[in-house]
C-alpha positions in Angstrom: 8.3 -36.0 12.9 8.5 -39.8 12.5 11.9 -41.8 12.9 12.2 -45.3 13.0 15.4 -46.0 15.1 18.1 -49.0 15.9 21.2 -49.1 17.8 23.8 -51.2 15.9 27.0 -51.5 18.0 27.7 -47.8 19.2 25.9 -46.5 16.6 22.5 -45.0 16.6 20.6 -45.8 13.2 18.4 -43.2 12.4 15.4 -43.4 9.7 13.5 -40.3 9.1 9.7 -41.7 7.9 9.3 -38.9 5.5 9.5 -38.1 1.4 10.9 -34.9 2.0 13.2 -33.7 3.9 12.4 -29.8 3.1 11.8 -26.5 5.1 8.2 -27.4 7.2 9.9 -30.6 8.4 14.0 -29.3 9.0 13.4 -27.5 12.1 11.7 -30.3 14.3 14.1 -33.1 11.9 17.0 -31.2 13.5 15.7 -30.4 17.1 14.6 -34.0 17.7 18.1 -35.2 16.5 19.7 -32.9 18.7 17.9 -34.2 21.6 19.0 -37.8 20.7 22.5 -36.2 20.7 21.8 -34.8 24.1 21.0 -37.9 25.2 24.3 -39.7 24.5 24.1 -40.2 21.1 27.2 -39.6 19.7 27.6 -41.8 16.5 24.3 -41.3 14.2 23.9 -42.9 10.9 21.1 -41.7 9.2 19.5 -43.5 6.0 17.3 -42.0 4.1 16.0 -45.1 2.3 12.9 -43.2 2.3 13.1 -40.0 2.0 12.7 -39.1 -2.0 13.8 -35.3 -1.5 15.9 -32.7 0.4 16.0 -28.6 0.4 19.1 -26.7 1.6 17.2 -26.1 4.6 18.1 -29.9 5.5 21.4 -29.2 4.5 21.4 -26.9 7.1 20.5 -28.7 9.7 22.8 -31.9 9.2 25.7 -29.4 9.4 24.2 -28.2 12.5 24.0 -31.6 14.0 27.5 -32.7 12.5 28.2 -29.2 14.9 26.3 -30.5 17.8 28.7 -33.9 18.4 31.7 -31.4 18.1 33.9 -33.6 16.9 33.0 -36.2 20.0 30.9 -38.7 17.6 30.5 -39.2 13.9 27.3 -38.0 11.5 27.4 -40.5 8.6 24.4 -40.7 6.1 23.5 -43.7 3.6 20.7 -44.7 0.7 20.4 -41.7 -0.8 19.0 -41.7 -4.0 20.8 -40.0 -7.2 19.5 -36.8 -7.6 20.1 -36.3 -3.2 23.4 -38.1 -4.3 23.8 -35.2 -6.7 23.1 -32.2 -4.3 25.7 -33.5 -2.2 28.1 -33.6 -4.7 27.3 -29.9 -6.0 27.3 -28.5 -2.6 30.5 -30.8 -2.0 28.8 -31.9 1.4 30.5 -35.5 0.5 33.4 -34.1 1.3 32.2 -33.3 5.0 29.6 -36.4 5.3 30.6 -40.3 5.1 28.2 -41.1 2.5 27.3 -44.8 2.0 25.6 -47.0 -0.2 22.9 -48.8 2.5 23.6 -49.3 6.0 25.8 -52.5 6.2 28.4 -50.5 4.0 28.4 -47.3 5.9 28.7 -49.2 9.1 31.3 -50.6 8.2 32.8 -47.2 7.0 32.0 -45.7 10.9 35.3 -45.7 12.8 33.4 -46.6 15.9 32.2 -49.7 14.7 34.2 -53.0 14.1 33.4 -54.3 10.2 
């Protein structure tokens, strides 16, 4: 799986170069996350600018990554379109998630980082 990634202060900016973010992609989406995570990454903001579409299996996974900083580092996610927007809202994942509107917002959001 593609990514296009930035570090930005302390956090790690993460851009997954896919449409959808369904069940043949959420497996190797999550595992190569985690290994950035093993690797030190502890504060991951992930925009999906580019990514028209999600399943619940990539629900899945970002809770098991939110799970895999254990409360050391923050999962934040940005640029979502309306109807992933939506399935966050329904599955009341914006509740668990900081949610932004592009990047520069959610950054800003991020404890870790100084607006």
């Amino acid at each position: 799986m593609n990514f296009e990634t930035q570090t930005i202060g302390h956090v790690l900016v993460i851009t997954p170069l896919v449409r959808r973010l369904d069940a043949s992609v959420a497996l190797k989406f999550k595992e190569n996350i985690q290994e950035m995570i093993s690797q030190g990454a502890i504060n991951i903001l992930l925009d999906f600018s580019r990514v028209d579409f999600i399943d619940s299996s990539c629900l899945g996974a970002l809770v098991s990554l939110l799970k895999a900083l254990n409360g050391k580092g923050e999962l934040a996610i940005c640029s979502l379109n309306n109807n992933i927007h939506g399935m966050f809202k329904l599955t009341r994942m914006d509740r668990i998630f900081t949610i932004g509107v592009d990047q520069t917002a959610t950054l800003q959001q991020m404890r870790s980082v100084t607006p």
